[in-house]
C-alpha positions as CSV (number, residue, x, y, z in Angstrom):
1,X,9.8,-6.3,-62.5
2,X,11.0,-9.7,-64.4
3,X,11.6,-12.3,-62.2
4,X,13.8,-15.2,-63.8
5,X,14.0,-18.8,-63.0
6,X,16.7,-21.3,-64.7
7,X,16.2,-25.2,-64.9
8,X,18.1,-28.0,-66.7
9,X,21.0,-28.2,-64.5
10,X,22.4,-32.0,-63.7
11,X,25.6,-34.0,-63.4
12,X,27.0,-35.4,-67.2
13,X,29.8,-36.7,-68.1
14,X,32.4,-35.3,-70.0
15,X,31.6,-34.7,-73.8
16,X,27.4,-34.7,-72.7
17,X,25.2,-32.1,-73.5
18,X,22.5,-29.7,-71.7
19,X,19.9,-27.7,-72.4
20,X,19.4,-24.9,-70.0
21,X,16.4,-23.2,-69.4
22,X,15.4,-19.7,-68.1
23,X,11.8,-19.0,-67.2
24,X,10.6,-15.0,-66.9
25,X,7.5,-14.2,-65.3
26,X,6.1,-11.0,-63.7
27,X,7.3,-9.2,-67.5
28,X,8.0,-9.7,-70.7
29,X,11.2,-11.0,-71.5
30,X,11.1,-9.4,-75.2
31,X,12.1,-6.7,-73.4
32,X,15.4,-7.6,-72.0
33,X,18.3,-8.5,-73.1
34,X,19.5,-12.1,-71.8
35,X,22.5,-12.8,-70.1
36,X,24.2,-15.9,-69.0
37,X,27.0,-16.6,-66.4
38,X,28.4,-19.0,-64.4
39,X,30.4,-19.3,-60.9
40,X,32.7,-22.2,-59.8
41,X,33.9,-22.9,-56.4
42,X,35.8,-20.4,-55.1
43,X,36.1,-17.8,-58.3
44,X,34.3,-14.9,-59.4
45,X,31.2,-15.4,-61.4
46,X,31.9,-14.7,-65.1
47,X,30.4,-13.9,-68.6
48,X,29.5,-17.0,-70.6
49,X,26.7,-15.5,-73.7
50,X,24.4,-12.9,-74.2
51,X,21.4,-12.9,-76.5
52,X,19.6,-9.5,-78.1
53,X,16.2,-9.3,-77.5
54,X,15.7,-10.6,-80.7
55,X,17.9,-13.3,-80.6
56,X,19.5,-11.5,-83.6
57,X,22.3,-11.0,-82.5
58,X,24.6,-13.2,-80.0
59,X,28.1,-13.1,-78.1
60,X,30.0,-15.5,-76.1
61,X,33.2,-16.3,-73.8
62,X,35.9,-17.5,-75.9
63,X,36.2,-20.4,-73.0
64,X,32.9,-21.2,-74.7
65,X,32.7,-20.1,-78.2
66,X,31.8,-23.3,-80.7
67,X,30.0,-25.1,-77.8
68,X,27.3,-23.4,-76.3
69,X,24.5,-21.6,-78.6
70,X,22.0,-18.9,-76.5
71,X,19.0,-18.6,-77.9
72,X,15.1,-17.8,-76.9
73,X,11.5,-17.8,-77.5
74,X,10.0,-14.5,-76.7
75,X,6.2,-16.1,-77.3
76,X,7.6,-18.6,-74.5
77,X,9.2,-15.8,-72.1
78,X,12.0,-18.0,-72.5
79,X,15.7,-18.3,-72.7
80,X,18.4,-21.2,-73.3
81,X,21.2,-21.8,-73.2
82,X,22.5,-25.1,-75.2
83,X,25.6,-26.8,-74.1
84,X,27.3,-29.3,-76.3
85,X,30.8,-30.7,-75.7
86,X,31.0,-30.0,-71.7
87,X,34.5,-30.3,-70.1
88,X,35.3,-30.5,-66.3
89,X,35.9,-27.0,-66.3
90,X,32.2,-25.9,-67.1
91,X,31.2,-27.0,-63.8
92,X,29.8,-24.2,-62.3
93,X,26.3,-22.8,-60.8
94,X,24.8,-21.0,-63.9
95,X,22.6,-18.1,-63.6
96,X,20.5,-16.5,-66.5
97,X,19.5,-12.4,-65.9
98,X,18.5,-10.1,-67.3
99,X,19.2,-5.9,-68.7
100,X,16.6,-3.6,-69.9
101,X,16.5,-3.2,-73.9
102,X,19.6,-1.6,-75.1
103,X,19.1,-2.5,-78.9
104,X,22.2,-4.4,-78.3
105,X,24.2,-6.9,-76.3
106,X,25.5,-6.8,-72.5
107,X,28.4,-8.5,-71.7
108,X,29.5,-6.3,-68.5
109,X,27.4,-8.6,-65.8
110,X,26.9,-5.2,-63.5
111,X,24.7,-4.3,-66.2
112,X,21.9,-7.1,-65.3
113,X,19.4,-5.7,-63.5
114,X,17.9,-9.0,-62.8
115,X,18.9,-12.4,-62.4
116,X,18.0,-15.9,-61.5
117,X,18.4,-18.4,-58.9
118,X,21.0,-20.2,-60.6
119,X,21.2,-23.8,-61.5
120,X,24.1,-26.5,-61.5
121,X,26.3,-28.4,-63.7
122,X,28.7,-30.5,-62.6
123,X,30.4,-32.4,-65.6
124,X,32.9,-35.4,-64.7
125,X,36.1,-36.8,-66.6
């Protein structure tokens, strides 16, 4: 069982960027297919990107689409998620998981069987 751990969460300012990280331990995380999602105050948590296990192939959120890249490095057991142009409305905890190989992508979160602690961004105007 993969256990997952995200990092790089902070406060920026409109127009910043961030790098967020998620850590896998306990498997590896070759195996998986990477998700990533968010939830704001008071709404549903919602897809943002998904990575193959090769980081092949990739899909996104069109609220997202042009500014944040998923990638990963397998040798690291590691997932990211870059962030580039942030707007008020990313704020939002973020959470990384993760679905057992499917050869393809996940975008339906009920299909993550695992999934982080989450991590925050809070972007100001």
């Amino acid at each position: 069982q993969v256990q997952l751990v995200e990092s790089g969460g902070a406060p920026v300012q409109a127009g910043g960027s961030l790098r967020l990280s998620c850590a896998a331990s306990g498997g590896t995380l070759r195996s998986y297919t990477v998700g990533w999602s968010r939830q704001a105050p008071g709404k549903e948590r919602e897809f943002v990107a998904t990575i193959n296990w090769s980081g092949g192939r990739t899909d996104y959120a069109d609220s997202v689409k042009g500014r944040f890249t998923a990638s990963r490095d397998n040798a690291k057991n590691t997932a990211y998620l870059q962030m580039n142009s942030l707007k008020p409305e990313d704020t939002a905890v973020y959470y990384c998981a993760a679905a057992p190989w499917t050869g393809g992508l996940v975008v339906n979160l009920a299909e993550y069987n695992y999934w982080g602690q989450g991590t925050q961004v809070t972007v100001s105007s």
